[in-house]
N, CA, C and O atoms as a GROMACS GRO file, in nm:
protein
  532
    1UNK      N    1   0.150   5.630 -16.528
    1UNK     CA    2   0.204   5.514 -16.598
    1UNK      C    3   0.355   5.521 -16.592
    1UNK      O    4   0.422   5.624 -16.605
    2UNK      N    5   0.404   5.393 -16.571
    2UNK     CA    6   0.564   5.400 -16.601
    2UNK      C    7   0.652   5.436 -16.685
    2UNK      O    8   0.629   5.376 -16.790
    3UNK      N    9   0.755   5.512 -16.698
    3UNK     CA   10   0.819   5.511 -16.830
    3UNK      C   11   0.935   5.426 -16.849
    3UNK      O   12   1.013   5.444 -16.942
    4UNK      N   13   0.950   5.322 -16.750
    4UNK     CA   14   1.058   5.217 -16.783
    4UNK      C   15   1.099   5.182 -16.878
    4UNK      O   16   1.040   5.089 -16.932
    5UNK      N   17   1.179   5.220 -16.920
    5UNK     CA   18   1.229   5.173 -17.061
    5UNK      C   19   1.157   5.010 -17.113
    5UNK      O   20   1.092   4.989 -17.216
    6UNK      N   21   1.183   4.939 -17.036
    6UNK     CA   22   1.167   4.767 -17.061
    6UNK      C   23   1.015   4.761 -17.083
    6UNK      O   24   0.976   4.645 -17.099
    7UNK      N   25   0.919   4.855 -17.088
    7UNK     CA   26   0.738   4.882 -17.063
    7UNK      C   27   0.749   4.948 -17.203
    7UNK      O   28   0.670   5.040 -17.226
    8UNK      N   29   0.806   4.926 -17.262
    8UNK     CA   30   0.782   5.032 -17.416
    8UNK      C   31   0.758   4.938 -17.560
    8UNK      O   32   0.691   4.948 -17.663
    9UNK      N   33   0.864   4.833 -17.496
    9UNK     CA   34   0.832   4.742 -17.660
    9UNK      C   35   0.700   4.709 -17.668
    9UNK      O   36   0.623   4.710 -17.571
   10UNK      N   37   0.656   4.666 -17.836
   10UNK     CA   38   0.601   4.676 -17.890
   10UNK      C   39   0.488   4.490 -17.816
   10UNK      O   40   0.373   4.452 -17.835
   11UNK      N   41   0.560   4.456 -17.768
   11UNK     CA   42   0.498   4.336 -17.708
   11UNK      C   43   0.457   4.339 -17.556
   11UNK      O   44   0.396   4.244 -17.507
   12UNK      N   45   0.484   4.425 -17.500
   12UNK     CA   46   0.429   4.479 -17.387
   12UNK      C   47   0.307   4.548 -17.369
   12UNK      O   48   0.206   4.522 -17.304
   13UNK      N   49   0.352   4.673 -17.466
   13UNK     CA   50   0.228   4.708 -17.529
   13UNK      C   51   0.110   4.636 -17.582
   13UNK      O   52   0.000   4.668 -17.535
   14UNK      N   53   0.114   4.546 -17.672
   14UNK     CA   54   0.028   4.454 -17.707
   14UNK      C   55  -0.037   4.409 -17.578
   14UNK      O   56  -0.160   4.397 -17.576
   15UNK      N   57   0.037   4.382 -17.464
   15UNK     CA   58  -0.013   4.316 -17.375
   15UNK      C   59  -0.100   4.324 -17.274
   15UNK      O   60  -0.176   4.254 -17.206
   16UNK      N   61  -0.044   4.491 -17.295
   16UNK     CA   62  -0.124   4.603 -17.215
   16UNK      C   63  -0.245   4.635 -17.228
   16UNK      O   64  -0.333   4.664 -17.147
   17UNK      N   65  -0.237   4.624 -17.369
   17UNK     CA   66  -0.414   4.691 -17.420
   17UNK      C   67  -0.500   4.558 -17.386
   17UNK      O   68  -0.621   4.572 -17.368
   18UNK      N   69  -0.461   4.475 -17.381
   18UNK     CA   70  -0.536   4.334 -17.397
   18UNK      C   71  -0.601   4.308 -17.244
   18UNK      O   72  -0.716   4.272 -17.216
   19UNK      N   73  -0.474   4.344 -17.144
   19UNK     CA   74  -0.490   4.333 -16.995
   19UNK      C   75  -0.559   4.407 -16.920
   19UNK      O   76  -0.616   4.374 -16.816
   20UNK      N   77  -0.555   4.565 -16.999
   20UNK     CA   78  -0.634   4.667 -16.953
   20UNK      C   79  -0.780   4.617 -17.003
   20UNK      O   80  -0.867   4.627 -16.916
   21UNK      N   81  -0.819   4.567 -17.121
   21UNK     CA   82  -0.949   4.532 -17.143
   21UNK      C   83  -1.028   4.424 -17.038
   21UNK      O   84  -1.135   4.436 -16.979
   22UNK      N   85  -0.938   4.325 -17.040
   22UNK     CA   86  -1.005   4.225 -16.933
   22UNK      C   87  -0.997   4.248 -16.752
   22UNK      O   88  -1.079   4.209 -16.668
   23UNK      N   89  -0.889   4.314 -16.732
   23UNK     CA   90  -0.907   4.344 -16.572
   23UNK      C   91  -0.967   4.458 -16.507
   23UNK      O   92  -1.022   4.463 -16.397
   24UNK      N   93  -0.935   4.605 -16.642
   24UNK     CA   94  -1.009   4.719 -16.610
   24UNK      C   95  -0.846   4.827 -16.607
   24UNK      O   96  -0.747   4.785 -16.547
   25UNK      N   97  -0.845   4.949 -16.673
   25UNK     CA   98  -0.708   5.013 -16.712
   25UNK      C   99  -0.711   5.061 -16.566
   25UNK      O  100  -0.592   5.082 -16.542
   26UNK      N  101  -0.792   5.095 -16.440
   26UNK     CA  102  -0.731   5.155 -16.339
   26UNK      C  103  -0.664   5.058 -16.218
   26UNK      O  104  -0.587   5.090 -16.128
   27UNK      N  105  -0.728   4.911 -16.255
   27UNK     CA  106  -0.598   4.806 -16.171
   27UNK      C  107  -0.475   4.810 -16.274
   27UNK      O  108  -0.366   4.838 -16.224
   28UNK      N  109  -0.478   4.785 -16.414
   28UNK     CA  110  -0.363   4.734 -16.437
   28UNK      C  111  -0.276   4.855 -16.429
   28UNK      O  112  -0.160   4.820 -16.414
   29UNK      N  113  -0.290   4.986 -16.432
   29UNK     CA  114  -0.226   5.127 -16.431
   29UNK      C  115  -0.125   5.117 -16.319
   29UNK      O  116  -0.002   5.115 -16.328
   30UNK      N  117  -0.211   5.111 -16.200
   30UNK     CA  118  -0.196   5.089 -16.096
   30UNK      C  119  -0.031   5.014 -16.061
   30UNK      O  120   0.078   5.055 -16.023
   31UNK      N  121  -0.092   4.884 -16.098
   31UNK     CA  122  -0.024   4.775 -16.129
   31UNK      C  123   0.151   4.831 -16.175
   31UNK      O  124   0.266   4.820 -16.132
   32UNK      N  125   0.095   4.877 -16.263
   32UNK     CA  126   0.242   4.884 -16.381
   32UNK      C  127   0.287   5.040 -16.297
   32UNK      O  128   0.408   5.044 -16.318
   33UNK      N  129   0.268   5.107 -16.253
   33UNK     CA  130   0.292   5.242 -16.225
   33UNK      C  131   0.372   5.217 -16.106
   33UNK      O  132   0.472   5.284 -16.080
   34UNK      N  133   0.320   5.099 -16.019
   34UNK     CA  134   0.365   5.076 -15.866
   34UNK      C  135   0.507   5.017 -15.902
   34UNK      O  136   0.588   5.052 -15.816
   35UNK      N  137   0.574   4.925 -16.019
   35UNK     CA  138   0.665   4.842 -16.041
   35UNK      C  139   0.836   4.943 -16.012
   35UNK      O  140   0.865   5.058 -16.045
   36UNK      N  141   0.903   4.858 -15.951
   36UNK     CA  142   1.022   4.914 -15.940
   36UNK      C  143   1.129   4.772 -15.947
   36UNK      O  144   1.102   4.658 -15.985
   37UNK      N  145   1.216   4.810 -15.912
   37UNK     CA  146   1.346   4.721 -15.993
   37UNK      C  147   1.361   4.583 -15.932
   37UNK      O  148   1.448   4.504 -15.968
   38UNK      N  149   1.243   4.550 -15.805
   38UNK     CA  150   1.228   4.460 -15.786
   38UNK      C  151   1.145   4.394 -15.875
   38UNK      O  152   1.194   4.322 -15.963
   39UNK      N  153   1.004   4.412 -15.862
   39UNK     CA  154   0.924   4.375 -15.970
   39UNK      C  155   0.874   4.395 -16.088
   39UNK      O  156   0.763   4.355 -16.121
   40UNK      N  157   0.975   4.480 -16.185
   40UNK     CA  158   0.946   4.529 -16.292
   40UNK      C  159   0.945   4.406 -16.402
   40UNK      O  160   0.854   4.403 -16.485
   41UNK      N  161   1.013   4.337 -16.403
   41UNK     CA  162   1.067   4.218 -16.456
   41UNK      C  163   0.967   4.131 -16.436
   41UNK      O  164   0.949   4.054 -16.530
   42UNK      N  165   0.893   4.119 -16.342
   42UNK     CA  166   0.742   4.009 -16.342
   42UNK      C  167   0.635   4.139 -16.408
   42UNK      O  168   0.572   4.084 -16.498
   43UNK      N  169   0.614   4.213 -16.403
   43UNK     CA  170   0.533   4.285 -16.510
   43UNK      C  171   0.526   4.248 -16.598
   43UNK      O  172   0.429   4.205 -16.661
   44UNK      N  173   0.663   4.261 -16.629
   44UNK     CA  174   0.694   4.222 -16.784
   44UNK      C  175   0.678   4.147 -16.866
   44UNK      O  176   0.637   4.148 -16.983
   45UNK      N  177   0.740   4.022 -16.742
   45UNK     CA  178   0.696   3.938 -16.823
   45UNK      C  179   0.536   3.882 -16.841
   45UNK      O  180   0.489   3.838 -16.946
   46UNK      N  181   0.472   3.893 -16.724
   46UNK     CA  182   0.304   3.860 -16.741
   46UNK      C  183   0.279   3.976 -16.850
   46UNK      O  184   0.236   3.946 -16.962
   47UNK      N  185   0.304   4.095 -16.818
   47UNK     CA  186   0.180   4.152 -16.949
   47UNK      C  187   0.250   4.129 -17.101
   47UNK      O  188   0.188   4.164 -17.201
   48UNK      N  189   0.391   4.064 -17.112
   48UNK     CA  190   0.425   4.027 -17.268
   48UNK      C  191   0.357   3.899 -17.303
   48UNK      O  192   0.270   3.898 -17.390
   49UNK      N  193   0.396   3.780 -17.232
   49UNK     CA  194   0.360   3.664 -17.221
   49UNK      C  195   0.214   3.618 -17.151
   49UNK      O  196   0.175   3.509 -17.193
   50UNK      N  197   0.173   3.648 -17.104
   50UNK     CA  198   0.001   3.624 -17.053
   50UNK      C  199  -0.058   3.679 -17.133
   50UNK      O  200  -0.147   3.628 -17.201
   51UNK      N  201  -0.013   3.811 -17.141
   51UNK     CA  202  -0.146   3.908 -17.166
   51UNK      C  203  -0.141   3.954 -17.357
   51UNK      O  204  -0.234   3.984 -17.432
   52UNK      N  205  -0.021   3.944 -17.378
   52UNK     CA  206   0.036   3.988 -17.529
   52UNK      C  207   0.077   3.891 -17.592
   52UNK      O  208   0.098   3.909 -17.712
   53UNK      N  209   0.106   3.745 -17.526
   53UNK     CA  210   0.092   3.631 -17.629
   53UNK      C  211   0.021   3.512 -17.610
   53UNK      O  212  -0.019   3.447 -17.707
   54UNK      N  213  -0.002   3.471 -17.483
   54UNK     CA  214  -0.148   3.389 -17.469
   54UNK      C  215  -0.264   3.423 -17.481
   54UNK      O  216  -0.348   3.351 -17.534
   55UNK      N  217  -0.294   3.568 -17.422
   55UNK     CA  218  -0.486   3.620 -17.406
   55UNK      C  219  -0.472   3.655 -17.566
   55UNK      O  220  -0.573   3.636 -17.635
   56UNK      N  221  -0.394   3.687 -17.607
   56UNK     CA  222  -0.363   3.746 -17.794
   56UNK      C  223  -0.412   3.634 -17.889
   56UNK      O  224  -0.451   3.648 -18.005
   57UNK      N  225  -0.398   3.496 -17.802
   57UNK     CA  226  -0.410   3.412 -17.960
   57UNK      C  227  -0.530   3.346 -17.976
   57UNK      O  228  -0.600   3.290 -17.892
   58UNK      N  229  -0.550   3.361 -18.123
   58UNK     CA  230  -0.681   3.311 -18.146
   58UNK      C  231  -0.747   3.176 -18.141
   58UNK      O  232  -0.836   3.142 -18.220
   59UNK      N  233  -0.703   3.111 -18.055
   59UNK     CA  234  -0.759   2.973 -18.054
   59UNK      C  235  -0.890   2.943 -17.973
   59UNK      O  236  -0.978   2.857 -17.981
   60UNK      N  237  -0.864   3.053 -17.890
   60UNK     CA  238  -0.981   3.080 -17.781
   60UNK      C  239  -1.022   3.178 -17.718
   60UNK      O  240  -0.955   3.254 -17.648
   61UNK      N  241  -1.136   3.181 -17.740
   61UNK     CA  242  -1.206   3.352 -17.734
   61UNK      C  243  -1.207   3.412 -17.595
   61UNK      O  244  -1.223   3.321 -17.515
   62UNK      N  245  -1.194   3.555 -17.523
   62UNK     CA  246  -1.163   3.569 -17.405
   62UNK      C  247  -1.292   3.525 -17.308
   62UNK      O  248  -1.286   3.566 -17.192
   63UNK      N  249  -1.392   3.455 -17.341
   63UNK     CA  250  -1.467   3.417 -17.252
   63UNK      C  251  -1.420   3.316 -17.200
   63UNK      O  252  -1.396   3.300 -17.081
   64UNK      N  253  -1.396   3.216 -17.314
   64UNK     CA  254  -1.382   3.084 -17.283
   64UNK      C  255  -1.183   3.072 -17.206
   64UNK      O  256  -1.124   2.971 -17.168
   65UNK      N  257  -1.146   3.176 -17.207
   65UNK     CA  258  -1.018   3.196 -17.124
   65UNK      C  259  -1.002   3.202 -17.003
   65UNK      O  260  -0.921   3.163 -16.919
   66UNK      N  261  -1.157   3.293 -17.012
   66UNK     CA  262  -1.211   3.333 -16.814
   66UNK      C  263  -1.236   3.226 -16.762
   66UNK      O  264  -1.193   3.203 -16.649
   67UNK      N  265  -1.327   3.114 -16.844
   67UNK     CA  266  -1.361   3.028 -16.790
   67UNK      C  267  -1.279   2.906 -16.758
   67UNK      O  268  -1.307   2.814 -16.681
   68UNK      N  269  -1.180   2.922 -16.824
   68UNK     CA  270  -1.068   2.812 -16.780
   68UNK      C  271  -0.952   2.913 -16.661
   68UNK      O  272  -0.846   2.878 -16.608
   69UNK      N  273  -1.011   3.015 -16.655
   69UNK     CA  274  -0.846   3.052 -16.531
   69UNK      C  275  -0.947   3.067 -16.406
   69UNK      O  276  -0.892   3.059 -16.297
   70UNK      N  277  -1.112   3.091 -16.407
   70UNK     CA  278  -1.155   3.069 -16.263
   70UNK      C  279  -1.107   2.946 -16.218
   70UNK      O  280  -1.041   2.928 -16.116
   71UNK      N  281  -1.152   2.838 -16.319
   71UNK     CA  282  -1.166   2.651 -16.236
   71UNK      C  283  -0.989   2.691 -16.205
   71UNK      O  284  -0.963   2.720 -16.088
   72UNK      N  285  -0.865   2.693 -16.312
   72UNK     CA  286  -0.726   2.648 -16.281
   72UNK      C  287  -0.693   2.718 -16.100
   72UNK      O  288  -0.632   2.670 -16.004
   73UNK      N  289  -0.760   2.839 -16.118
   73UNK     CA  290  -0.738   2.980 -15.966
   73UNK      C  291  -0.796   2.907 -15.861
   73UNK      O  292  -0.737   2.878 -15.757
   74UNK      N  293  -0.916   2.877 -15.890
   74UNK     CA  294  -0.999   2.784 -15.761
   74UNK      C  295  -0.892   2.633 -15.732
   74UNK      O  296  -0.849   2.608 -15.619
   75UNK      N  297  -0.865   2.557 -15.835
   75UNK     CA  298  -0.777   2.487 -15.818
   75UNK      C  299  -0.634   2.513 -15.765
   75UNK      O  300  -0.586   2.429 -15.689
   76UNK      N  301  -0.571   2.610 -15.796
   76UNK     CA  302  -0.464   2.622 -15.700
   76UNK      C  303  -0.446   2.725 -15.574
   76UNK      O  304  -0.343   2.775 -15.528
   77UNK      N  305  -0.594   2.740 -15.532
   77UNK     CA  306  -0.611   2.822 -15.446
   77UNK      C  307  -0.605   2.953 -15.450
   77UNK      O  308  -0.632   2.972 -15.331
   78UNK      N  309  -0.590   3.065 -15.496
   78UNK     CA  310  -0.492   3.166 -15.556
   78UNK      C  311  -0.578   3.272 -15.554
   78UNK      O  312  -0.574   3.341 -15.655
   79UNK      N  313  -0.690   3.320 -15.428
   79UNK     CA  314  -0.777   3.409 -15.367
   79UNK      C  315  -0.747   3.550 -15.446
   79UNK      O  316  -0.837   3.585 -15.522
   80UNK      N  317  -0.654   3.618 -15.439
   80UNK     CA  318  -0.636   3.689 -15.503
   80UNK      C  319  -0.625   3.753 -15.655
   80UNK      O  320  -0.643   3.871 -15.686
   81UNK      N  321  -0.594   3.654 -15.732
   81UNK     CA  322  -0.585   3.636 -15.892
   81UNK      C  323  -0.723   3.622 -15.870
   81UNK      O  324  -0.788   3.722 -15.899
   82UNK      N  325  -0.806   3.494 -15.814
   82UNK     CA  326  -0.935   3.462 -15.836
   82UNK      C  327  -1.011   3.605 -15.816
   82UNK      O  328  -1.093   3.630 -15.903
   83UNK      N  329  -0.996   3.695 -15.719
   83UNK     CA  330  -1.108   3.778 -15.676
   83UNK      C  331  -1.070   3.910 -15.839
   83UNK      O  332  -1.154   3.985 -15.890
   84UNK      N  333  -0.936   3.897 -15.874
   84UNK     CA  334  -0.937   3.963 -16.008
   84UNK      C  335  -1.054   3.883 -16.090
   84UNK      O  336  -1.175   3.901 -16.102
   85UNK      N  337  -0.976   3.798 -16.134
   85UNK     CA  338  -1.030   3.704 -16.284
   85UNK      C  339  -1.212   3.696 -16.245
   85UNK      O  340  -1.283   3.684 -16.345
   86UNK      N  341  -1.263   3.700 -16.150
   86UNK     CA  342  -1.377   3.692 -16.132
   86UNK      C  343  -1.463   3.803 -16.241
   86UNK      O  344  -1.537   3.793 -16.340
   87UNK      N  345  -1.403   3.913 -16.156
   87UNK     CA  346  -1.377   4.049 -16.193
   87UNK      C  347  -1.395   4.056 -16.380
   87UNK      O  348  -1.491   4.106 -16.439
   88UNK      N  349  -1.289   3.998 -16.437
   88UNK     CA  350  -1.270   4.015 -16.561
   88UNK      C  351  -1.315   3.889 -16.668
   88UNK      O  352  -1.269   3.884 -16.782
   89UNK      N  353  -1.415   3.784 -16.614
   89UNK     CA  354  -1.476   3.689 -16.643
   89UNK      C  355  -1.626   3.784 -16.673
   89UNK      O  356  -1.690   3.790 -16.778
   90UNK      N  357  -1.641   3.825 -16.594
   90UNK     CA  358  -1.790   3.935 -16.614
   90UNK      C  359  -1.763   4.012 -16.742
   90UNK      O  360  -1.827   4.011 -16.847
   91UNK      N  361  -1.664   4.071 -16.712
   91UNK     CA  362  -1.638   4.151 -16.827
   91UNK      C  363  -1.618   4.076 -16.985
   91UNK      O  364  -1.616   4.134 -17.093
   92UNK      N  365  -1.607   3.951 -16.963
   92UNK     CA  366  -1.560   3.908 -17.104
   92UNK      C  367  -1.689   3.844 -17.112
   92UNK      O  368  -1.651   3.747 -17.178
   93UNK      N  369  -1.805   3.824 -17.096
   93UNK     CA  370  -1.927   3.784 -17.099
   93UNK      C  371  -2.004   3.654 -17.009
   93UNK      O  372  -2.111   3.600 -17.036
   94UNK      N  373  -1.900   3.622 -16.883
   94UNK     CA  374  -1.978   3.517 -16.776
   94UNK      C  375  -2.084   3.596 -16.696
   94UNK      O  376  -2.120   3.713 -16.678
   95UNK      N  377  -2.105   3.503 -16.666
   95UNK     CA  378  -2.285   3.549 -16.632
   95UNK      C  379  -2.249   3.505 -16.466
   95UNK      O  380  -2.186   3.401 -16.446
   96UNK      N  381  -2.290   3.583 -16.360
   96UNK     CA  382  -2.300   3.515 -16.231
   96UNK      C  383  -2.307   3.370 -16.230
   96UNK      O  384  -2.229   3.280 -16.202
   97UNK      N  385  -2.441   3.378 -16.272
   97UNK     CA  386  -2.464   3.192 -16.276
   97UNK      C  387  -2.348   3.132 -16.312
   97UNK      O  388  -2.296   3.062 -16.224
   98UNK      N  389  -2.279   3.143 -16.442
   98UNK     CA  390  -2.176   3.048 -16.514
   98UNK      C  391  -2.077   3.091 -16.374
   98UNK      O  392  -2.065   2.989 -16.306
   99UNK      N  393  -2.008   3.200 -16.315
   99UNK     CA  394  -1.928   3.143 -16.221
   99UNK      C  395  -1.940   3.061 -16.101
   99UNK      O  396  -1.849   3.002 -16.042
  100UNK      N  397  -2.121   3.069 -16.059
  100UNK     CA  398  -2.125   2.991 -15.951
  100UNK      C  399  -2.112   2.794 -16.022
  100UNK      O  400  -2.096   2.696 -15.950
  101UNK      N  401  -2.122   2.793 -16.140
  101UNK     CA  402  -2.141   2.706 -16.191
  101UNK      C  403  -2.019   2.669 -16.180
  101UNK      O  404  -2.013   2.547 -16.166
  102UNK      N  405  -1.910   2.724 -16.180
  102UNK     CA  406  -1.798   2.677 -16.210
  102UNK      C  407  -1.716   2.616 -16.096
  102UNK      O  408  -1.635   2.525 -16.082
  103UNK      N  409  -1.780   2.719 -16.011
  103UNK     CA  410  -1.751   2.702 -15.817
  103UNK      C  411  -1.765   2.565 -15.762
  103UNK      O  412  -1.697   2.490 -15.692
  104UNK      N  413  -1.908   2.562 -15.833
  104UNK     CA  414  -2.011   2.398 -15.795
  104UNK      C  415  -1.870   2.285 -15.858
  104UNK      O  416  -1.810   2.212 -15.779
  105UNK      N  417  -1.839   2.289 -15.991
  105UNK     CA  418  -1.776   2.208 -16.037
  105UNK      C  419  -1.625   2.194 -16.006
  105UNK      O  420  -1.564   2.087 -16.006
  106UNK      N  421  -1.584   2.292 -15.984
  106UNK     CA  422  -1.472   2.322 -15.837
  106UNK      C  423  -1.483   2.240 -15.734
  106UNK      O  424  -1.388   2.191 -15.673
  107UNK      N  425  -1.624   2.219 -15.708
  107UNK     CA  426  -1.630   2.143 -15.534
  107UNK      C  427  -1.587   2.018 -15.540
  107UNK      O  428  -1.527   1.972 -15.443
  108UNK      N  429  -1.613   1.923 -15.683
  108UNK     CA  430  -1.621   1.797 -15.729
  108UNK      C  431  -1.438   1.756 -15.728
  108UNK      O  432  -1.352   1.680 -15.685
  109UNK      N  433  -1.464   1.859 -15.800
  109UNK     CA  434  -1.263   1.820 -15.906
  109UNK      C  435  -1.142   1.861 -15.804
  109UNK      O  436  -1.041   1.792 -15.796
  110UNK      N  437  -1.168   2.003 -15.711
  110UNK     CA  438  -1.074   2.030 -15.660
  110UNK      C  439  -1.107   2.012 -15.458
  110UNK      O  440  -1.035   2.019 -15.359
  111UNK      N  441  -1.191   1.997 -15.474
  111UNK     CA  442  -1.252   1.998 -15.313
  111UNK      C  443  -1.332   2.082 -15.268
  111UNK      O  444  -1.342   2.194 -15.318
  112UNK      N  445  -1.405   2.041 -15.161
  112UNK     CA  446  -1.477   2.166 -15.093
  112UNK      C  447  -1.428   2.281 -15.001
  112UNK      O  448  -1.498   2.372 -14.955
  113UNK      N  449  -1.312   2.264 -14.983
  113UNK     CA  450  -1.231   2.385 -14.920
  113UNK      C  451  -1.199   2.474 -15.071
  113UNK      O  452  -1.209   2.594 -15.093
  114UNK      N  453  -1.180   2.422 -15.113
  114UNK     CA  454  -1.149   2.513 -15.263
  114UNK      C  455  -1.240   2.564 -15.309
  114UNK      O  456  -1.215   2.663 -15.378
  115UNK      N  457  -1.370   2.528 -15.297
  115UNK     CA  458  -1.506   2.531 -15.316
  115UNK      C  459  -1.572   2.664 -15.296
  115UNK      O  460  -1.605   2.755 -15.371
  116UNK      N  461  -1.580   2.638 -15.143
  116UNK     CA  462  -1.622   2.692 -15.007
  116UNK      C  463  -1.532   2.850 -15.017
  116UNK      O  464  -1.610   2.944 -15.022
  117UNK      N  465  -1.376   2.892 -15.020
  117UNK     CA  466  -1.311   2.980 -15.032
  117UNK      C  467  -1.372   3.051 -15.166
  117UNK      O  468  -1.414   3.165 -15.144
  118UNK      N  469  -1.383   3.015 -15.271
  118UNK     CA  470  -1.402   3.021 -15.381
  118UNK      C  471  -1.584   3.113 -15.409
  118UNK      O  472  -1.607   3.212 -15.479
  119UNK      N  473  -1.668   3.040 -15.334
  119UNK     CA  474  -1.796   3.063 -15.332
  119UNK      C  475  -1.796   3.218 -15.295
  119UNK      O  476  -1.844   3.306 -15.367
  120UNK      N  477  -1.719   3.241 -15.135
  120UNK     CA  478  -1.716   3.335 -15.036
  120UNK      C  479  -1.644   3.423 -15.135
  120UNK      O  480  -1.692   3.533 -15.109
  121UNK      N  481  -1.548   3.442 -15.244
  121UNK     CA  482  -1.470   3.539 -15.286
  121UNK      C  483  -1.558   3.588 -15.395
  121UNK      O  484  -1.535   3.703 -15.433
  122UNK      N  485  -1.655   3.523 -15.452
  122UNK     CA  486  -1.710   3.536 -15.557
  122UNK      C  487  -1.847   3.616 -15.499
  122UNK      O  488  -1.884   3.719 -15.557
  123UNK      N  489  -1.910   3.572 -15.398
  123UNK     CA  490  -2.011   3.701 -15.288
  123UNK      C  491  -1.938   3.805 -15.280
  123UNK      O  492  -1.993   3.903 -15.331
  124UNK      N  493  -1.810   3.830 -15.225
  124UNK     CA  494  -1.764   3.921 -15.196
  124UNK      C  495  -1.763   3.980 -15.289
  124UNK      O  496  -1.836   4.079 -15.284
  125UNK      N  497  -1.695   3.962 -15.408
  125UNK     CA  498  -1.667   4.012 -15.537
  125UNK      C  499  -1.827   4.103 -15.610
  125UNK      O  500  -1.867   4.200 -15.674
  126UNK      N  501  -1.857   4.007 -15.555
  126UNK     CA  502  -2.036   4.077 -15.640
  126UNK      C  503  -2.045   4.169 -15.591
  126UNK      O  504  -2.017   4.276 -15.645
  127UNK      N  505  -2.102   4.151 -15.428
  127UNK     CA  506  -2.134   4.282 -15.323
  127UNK      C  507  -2.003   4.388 -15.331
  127UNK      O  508  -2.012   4.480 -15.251
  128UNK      N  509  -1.914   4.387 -15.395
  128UNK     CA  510  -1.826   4.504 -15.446
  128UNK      C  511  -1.850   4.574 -15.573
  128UNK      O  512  -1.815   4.691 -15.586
  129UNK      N  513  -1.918   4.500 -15.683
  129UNK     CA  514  -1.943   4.536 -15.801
  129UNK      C  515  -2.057   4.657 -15.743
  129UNK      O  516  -2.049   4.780 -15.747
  130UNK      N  517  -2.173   4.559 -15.683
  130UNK     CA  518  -2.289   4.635 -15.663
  130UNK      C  519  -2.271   4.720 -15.600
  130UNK      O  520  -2.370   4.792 -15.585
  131UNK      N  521  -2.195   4.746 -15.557
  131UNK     CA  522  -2.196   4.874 -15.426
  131UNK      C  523  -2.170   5.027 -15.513
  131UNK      O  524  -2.213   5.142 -15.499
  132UNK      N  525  -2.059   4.948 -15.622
  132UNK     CA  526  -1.963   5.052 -15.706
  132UNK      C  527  -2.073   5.120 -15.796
  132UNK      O  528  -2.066   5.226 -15.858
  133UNK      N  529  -2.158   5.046 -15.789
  133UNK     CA  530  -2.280   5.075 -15.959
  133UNK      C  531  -2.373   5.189 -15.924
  133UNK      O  532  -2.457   5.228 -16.005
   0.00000   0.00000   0.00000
């Protein structure tokens, strides 16, 4: 783990524990351990602000969070975040089904290339879970 000074306040922290719960502590470790003076500052700010004051507030429970950042990820294309959040949608209680469900409703709103990419990351994503188990 980093000892960057700027990774210590008390809102980072917050952000951390929250981020490590939904993505899994050996990506976000990872994550934060790899940061240097280029990207320490986008750490920062996602795990204060994403993760320590949006995923933090109680208006909406972390399922229903997952389920709004697959459709927004499928919508702006964003393969990578998506093949996370997939990831950490399971973990906050989506069910396979509910993401293919979401994929389907993806096809309508954002297109079938968005769809179609989307479907394929979410196979992939599985056949990685299962392999790991």
């Amino acid at each position: 783990m980093s000892s960057r000074p700027e990774f210590s306040t008390e809102q980072f922290q917050k952000g951390l524990k929250v981020r490590r719960e939904v993505l899994g502590g050996a990506y976000v470790d990872r994550s934060v351990a790899a940061a240097d003076d280029m990207t320490a500052p986008l750490q920062k700010l996602v795990t204060e602000w994403c993760w320590g004051e949006v995923w933090s507030r109680p208006g909406l429970d972390r399922r229903s969070r997952s389920l709004l950042n697959l459709g927004m990820l499928l919508a702006l294309n964003r393969p990578h975040e998506l093949r996370l959040h997939i990831r950490g949608a399971l973990t906050n209680g989506l069910t396979r089904e509910e993401v293919k469900e979401v994929i389907l409703q993806a096809a309508i709103y954002c297109g079938a290339p968005a769809a179609l990419d989307g479907m394929r990351i979410a196979v992939e994503t599985f056949k990685e879970i299962d392999a790991a188990a």
